[in-house]
N, CA, C and O atoms as CSV, one atom per row, in Angstrom:
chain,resi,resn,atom,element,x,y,z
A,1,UNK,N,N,20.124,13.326,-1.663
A,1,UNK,CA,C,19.351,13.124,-0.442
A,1,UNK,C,C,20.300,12.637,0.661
A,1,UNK,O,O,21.121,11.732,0.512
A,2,UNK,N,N,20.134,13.200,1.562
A,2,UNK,CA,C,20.772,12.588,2.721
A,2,UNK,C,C,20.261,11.796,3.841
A,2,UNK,O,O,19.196,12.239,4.269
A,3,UNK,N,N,20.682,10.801,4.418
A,3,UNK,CA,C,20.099,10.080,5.025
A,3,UNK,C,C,20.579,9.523,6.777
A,3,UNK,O,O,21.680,9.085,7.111
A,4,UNK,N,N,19.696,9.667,7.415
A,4,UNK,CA,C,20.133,8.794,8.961
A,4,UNK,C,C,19.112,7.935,9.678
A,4,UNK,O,O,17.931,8.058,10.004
A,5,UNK,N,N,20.200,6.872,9.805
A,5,UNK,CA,C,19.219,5.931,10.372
A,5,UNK,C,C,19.125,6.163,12.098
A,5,UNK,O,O,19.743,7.046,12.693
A,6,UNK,N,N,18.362,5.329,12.633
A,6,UNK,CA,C,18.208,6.023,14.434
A,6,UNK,C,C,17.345,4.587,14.905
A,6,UNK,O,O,16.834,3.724,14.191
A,7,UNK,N,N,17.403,4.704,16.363
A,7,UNK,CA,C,16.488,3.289,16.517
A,7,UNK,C,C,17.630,2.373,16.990
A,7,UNK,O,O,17.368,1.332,17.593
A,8,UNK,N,N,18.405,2.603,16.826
A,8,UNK,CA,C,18.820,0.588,17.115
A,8,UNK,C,C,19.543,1.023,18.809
A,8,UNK,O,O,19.799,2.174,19.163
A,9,UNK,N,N,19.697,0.117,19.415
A,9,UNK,CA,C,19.759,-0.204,20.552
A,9,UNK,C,C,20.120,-1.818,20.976
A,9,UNK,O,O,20.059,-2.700,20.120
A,10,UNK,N,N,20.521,-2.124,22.453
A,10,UNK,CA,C,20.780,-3.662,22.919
A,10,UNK,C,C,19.397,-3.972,23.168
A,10,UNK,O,O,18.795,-2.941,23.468
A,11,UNK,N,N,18.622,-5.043,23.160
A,11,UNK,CA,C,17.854,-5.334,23.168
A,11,UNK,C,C,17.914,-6.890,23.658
A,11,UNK,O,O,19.054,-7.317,23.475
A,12,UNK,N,N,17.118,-7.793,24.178
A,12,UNK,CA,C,16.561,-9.303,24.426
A,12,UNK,C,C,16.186,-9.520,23.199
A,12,UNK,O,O,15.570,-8.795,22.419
A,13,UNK,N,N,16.731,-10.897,23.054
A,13,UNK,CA,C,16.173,-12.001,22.369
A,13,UNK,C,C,14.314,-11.930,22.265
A,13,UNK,O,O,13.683,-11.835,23.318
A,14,UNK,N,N,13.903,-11.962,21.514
A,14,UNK,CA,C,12.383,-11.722,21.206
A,14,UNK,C,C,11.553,-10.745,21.511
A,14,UNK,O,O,10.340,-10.806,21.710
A,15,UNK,N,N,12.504,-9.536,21.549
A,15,UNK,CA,C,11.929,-7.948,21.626
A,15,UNK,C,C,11.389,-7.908,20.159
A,15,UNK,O,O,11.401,-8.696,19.213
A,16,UNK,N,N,10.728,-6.169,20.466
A,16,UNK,CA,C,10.878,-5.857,18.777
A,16,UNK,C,C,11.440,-4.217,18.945
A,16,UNK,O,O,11.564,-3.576,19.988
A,17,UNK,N,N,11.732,-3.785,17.508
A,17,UNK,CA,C,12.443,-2.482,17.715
A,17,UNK,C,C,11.948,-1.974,16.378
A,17,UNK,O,O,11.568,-2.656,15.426
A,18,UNK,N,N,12.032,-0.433,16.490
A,18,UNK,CA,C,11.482,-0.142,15.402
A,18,UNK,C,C,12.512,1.199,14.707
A,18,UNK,O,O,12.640,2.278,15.287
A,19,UNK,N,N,13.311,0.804,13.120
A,19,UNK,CA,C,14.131,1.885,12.794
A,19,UNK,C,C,13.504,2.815,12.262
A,19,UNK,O,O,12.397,2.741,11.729
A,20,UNK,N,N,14.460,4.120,12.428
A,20,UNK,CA,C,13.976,4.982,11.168
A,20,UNK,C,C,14.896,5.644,10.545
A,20,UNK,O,O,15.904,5.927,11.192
A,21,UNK,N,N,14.806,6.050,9.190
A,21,UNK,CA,C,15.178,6.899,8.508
A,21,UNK,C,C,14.683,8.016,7.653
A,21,UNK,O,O,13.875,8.183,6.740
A,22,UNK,N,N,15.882,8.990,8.649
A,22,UNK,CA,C,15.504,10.582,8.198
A,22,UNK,C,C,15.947,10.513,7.383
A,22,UNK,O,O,17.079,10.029,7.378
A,23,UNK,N,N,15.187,11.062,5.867
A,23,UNK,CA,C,15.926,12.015,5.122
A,23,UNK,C,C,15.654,13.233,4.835
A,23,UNK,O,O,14.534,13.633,5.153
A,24,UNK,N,N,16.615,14.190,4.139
A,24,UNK,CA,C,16.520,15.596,4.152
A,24,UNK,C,C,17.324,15.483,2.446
A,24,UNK,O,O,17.981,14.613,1.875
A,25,UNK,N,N,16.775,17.048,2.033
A,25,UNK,CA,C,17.175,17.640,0.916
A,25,UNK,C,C,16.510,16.778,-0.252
A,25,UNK,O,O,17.097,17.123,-1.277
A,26,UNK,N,N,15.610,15.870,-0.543
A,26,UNK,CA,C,14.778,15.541,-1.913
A,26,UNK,C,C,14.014,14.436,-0.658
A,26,UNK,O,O,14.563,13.853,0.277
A,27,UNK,N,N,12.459,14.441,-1.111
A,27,UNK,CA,C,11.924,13.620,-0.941
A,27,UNK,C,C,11.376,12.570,-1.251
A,27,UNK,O,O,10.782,12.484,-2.326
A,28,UNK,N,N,11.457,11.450,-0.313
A,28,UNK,CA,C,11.971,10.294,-0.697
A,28,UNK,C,C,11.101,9.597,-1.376
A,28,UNK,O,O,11.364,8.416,-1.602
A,29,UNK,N,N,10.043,10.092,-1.785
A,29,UNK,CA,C,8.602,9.253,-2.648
A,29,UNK,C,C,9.444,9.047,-3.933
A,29,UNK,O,O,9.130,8.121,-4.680
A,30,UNK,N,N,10.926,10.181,-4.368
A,30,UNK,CA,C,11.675,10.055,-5.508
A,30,UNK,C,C,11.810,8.829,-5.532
A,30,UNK,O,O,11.337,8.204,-6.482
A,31,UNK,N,N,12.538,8.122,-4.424
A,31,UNK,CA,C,13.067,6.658,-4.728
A,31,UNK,C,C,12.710,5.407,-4.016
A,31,UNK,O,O,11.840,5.542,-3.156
A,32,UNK,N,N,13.153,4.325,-4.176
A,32,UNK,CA,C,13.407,3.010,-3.833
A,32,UNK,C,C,14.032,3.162,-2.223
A,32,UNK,O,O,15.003,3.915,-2.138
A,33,UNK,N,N,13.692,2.695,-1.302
A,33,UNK,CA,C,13.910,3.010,-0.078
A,33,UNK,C,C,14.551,1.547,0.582
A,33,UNK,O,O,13.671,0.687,0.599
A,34,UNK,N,N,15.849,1.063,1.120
A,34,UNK,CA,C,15.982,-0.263,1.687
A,34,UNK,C,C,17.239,-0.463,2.640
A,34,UNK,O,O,18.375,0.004,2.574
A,35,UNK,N,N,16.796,-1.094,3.307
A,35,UNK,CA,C,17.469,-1.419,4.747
A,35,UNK,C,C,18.160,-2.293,4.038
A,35,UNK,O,O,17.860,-2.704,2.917
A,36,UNK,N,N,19.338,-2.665,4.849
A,36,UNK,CA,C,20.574,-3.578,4.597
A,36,UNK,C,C,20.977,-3.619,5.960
A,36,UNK,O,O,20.394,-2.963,6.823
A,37,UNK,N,N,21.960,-4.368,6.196
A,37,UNK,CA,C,22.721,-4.983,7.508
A,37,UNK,C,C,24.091,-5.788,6.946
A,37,UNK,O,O,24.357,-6.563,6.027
A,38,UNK,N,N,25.104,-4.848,8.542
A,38,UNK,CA,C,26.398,-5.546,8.069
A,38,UNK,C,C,26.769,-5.992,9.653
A,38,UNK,O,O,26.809,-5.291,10.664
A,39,UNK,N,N,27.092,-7.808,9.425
A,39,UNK,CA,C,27.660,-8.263,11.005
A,39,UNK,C,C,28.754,-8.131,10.935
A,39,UNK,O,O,29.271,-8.098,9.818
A,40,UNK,N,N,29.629,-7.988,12.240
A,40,UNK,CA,C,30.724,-8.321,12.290
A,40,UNK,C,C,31.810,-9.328,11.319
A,40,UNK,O,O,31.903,-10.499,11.689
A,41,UNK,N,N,32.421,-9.004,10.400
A,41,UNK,CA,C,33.668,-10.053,9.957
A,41,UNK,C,C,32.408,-10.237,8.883
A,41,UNK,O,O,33.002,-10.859,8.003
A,42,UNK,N,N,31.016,-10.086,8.390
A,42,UNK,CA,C,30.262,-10.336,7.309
A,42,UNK,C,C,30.082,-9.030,6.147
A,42,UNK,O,O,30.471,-7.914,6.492
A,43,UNK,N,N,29.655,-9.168,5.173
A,43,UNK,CA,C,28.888,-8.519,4.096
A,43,UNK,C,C,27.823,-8.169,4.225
A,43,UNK,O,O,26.908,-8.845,4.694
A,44,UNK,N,N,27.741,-6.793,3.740
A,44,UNK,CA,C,26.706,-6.530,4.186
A,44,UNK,C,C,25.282,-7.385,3.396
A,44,UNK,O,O,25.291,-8.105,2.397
A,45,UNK,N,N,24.427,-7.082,4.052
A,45,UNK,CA,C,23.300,-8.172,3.591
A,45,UNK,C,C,21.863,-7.571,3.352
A,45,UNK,O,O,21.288,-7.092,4.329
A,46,UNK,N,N,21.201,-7.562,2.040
A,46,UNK,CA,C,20.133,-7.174,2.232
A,46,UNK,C,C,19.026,-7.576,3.493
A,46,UNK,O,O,18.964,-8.643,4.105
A,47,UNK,N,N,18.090,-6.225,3.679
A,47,UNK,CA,C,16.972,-6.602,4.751
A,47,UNK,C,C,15.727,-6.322,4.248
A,47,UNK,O,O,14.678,-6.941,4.425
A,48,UNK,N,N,15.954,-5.254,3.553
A,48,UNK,CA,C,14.130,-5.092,3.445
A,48,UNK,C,C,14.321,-3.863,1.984
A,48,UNK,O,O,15.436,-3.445,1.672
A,49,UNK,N,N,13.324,-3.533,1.406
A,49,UNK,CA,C,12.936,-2.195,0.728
A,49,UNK,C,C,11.504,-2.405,-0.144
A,49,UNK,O,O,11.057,-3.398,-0.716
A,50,UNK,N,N,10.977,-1.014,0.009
A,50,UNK,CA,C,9.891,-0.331,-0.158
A,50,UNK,C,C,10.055,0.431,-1.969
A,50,UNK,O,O,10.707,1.421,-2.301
A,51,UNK,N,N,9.273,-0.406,-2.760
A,51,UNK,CA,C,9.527,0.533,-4.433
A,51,UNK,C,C,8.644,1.666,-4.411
A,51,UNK,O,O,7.519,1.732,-3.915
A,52,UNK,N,N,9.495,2.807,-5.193
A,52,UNK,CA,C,8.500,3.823,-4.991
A,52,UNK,C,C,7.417,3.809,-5.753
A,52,UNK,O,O,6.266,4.134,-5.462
A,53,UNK,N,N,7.752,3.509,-6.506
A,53,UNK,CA,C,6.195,3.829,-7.501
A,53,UNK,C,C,4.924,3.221,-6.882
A,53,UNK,O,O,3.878,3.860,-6.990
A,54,UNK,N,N,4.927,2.271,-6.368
A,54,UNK,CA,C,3.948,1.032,-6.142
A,54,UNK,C,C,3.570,0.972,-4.291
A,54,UNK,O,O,2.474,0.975,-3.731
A,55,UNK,N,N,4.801,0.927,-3.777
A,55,UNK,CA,C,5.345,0.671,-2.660
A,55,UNK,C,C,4.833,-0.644,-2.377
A,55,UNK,O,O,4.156,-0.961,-1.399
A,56,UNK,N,N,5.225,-1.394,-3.339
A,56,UNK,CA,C,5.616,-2.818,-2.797
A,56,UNK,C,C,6.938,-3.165,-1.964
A,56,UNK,O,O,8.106,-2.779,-2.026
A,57,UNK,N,N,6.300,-3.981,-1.232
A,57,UNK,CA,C,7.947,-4.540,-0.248
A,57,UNK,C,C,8.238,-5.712,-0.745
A,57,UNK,O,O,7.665,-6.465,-1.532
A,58,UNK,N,N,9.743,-5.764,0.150
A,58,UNK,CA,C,10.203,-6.819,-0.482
A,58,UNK,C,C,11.487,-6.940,0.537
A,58,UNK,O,O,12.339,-6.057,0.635
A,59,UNK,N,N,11.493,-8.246,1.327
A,59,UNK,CA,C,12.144,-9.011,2.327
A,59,UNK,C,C,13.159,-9.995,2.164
A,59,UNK,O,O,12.799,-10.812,1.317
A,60,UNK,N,N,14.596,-10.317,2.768
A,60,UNK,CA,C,15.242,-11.113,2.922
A,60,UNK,C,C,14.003,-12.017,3.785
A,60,UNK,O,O,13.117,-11.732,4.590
A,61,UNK,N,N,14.541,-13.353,3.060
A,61,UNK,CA,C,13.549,-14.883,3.442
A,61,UNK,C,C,14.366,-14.546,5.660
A,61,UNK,O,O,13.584,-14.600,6.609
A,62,UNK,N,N,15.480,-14.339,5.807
A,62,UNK,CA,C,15.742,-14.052,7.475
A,62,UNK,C,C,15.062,-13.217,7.933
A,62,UNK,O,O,15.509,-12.888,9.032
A,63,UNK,N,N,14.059,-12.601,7.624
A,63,UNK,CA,C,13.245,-11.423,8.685
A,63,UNK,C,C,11.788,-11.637,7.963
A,63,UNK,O,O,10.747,-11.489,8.604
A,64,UNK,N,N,11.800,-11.989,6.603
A,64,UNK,CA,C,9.771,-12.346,6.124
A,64,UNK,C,C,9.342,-12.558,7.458
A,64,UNK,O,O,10.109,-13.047,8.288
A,65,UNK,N,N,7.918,-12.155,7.794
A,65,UNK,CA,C,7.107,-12.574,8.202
A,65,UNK,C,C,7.352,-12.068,9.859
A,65,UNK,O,O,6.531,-12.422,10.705
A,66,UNK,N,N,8.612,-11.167,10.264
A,66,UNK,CA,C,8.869,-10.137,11.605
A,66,UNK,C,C,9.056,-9.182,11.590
A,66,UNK,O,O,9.034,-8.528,12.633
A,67,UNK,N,N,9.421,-8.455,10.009
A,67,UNK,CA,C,9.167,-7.468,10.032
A,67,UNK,C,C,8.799,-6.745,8.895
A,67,UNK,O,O,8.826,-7.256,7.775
A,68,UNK,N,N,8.552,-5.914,9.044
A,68,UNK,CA,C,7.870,-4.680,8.161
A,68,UNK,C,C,8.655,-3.086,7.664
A,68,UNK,O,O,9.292,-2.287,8.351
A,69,UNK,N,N,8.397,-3.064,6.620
A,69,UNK,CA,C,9.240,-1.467,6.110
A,69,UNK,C,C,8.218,-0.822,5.171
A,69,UNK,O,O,7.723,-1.283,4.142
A,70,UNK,N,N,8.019,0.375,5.782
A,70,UNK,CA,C,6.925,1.713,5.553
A,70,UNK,C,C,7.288,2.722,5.490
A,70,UNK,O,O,7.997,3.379,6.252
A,71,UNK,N,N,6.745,2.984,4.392
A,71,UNK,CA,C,7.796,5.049,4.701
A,71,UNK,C,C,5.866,6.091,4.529
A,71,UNK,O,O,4.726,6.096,4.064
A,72,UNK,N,N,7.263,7.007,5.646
A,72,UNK,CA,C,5.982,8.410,5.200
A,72,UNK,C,C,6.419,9.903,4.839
A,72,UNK,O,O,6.967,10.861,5.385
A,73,UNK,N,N,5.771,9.493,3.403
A,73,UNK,CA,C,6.218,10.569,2.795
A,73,UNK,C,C,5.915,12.089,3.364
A,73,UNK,O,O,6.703,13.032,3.303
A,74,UNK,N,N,4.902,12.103,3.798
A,74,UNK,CA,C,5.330,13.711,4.586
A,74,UNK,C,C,6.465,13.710,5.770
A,74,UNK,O,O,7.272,14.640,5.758
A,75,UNK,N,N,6.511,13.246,6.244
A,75,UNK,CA,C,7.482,12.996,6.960
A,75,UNK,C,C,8.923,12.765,6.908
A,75,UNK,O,O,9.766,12.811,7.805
A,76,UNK,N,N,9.056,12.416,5.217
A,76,UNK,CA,C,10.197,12.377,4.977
A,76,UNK,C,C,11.156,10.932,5.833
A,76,UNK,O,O,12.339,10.883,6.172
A,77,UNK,N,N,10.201,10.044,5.943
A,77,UNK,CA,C,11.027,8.903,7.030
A,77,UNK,C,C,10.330,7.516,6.517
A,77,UNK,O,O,9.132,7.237,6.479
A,78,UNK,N,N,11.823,6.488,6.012
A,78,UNK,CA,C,11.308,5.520,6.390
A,78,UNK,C,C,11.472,4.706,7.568
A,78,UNK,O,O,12.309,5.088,8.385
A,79,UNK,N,N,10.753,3.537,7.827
A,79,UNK,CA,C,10.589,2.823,8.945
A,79,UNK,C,C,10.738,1.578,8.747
A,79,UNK,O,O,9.997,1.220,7.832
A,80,UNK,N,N,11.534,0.483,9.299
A,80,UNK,CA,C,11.489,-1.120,9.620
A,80,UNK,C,C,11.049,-1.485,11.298
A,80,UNK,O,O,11.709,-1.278,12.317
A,81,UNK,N,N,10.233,-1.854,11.205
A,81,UNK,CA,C,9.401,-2.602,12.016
A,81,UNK,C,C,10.305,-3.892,12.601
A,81,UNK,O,O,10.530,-4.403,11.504
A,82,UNK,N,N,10.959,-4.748,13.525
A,82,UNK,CA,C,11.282,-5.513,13.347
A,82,UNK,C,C,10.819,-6.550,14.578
A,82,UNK,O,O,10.994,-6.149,15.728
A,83,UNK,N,N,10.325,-7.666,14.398
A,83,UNK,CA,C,10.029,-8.187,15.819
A,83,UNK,C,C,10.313,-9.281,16.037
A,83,UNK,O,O,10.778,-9.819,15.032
A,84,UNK,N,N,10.231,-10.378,17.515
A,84,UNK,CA,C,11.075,-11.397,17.286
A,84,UNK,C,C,12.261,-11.642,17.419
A,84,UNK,O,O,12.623,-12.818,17.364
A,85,UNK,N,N,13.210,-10.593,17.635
A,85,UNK,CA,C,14.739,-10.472,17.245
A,85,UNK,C,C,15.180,-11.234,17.614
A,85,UNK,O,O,14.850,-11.769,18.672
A,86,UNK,N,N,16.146,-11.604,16.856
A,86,UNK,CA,C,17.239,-13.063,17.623
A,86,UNK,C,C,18.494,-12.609,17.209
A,86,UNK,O,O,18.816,-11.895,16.259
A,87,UNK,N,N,19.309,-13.284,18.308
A,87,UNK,CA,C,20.987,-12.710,18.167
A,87,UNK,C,C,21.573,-12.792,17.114
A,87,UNK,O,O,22.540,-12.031,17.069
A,88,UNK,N,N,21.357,-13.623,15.876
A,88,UNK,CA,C,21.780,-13.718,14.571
A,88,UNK,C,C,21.338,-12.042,14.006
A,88,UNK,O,O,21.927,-11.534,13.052
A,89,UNK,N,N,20.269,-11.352,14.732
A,89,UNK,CA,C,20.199,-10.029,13.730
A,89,UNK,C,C,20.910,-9.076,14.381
A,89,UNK,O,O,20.593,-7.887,14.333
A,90,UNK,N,N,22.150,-9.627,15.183
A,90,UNK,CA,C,23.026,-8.393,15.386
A,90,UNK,C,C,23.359,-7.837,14.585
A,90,UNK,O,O,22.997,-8.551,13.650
A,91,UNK,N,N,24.074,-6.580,13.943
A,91,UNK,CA,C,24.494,-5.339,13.008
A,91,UNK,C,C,23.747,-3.866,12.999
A,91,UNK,O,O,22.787,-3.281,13.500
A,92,UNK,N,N,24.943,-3.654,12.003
A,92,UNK,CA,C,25.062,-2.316,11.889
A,92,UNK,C,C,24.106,-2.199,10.626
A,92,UNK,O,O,24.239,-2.874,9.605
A,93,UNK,N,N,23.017,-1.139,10.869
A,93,UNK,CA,C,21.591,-1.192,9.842
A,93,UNK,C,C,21.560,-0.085,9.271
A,93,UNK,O,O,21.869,0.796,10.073
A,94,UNK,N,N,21.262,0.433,7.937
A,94,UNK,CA,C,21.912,0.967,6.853
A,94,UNK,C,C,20.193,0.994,6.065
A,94,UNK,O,O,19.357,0.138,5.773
A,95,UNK,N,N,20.293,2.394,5.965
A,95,UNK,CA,C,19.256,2.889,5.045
A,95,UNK,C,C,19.646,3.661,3.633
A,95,UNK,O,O,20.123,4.781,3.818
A,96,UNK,N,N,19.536,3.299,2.428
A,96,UNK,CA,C,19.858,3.695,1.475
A,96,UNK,C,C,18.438,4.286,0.398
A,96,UNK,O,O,17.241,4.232,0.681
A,97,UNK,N,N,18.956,4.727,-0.625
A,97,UNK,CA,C,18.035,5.586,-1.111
A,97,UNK,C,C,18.469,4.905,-2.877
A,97,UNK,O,O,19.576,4.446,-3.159
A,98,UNK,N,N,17.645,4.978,-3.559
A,98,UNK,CA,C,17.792,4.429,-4.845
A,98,UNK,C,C,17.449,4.284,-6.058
A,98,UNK,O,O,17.367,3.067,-5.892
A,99,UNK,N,N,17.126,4.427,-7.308
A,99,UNK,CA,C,16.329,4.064,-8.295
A,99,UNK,C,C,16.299,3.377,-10.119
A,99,UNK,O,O,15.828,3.567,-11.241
A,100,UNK,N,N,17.349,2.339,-9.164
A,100,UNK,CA,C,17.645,1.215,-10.010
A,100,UNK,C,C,16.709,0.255,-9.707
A,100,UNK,O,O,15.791,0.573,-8.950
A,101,UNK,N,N,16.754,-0.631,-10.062
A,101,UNK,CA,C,15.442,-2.430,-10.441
A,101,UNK,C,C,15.920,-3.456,-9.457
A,101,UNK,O,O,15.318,-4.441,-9.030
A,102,UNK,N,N,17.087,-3.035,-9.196
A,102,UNK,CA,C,17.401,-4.517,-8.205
A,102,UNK,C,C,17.185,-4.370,-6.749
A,102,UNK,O,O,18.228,-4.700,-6.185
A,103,UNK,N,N,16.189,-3.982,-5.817
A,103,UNK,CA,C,15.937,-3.576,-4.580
A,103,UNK,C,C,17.054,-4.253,-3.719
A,103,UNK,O,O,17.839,-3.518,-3.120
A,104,UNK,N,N,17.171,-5.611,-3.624
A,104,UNK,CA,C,18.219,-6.442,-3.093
A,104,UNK,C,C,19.476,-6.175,-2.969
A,104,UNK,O,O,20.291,-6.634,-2.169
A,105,UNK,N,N,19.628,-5.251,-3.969
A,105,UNK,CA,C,21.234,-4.885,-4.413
A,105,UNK,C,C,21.776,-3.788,-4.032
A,105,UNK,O,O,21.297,-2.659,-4.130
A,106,UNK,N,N,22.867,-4.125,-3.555
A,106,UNK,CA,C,23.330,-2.887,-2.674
A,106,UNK,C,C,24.174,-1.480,-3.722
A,106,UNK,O,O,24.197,-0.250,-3.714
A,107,UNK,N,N,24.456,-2.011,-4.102
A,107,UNK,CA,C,25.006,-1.475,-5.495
A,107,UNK,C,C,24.388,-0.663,-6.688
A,107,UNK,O,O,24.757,0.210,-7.474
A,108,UNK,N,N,22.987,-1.570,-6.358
A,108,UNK,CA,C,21.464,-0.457,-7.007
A,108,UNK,C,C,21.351,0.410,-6.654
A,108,UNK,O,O,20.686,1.136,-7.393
A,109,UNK,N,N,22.000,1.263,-4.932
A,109,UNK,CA,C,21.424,2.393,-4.467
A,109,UNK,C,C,22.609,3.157,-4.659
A,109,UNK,O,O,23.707,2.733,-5.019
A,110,UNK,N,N,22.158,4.773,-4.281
A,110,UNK,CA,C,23.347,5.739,-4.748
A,110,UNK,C,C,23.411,6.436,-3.369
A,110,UNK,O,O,24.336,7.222,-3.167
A,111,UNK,N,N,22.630,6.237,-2.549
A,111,UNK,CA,C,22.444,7.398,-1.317
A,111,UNK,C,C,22.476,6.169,-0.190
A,111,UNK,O,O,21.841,5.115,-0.240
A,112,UNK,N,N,23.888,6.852,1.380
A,112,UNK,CA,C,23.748,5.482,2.116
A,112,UNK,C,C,23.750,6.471,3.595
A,112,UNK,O,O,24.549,7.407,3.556
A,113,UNK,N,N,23.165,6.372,4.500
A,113,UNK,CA,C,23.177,6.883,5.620
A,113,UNK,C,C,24.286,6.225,6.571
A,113,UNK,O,O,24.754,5.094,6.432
A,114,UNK,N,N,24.597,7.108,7.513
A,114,UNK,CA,C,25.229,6.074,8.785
A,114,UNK,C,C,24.505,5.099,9.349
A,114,UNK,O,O,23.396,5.232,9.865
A,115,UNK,N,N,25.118,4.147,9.251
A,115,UNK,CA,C,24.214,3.327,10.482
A,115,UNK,C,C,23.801,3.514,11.762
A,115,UNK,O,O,24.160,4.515,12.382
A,116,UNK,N,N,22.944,2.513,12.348
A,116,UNK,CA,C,22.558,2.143,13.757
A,116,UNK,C,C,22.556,0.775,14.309
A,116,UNK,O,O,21.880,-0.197,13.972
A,117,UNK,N,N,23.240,0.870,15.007
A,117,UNK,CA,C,23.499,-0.666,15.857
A,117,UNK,C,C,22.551,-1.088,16.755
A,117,UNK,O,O,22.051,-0.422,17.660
A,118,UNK,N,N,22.339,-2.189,16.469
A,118,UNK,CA,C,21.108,-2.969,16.802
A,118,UNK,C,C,22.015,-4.147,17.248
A,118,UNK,O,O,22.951,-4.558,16.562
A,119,UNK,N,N,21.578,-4.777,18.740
A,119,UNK,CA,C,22.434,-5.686,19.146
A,119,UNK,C,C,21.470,-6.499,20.107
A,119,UNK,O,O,21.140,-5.953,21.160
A,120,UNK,N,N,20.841,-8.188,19.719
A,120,UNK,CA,C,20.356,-8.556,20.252
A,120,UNK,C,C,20.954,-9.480,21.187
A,120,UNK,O,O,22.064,-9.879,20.834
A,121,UNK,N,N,20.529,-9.917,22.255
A,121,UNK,CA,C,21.449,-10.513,23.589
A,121,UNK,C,C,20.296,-11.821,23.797
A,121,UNK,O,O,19.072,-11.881,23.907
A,122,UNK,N,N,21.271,-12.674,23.785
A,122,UNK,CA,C,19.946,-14.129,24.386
A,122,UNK,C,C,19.894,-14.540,25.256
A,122,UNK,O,O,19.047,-15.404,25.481
């Protein structure tokens, strides 16, 4: 499966923005769907993902409760919702594809799109 993320942009301090990711060539109801983020001079860091079977989510405790990740399967796209933003969620945002047990884990996924830069200003 191949994947691209789209969406990110400069933005204010307590905007919201909303990503997405295309994928093409298998559809993605196959797998485990999850955002990650890498800052400057940091690791990258889990953000969010969607299990397929169930589509339960499941959030880094830094974004619970601002944002949201939804996919649609005809569409072939998932989505993070993100609102609130604060300059700590500057990076480069990373949609991967997956179907290992550890959603969190970056290493669980096998499929990684280019990123999109998302850059909040205060």
């Amino acid at each position: 499966v191949q994947l691209q993320a789209s969406g990110g942009g400069l933005v204010q301090a307590g905007d919201s923005l909303r990503l997405s990711c295309d994928a093409s060539g298998r559809t993605i109801s196959r797998y485990n769907m999850g955002w990650f983020r890498q800052a400057p001079g940091k690791d990258r860091e889990f953000v969010a993902a969607i299990k397929r079977s169930t589509d339960s989510t499941y959030y880094a405790d830094s974004v619970k409760c601002r944002s949201t990740i939804s996919r649609d399967n005809a569409k072939n796209t998932v989505y993070l919702q993100m609102a609130r933003l604060k300059p700590e969620d500057t990076a480069v945002y990373y949609c991967a594809a997956g179907n290992l047990l550890r959603l969190w884990v970056d290493s669980d996924y096998n499929y990684w799109g280019r990123g999109t830069q998302v850059t909040v200003s205060s």
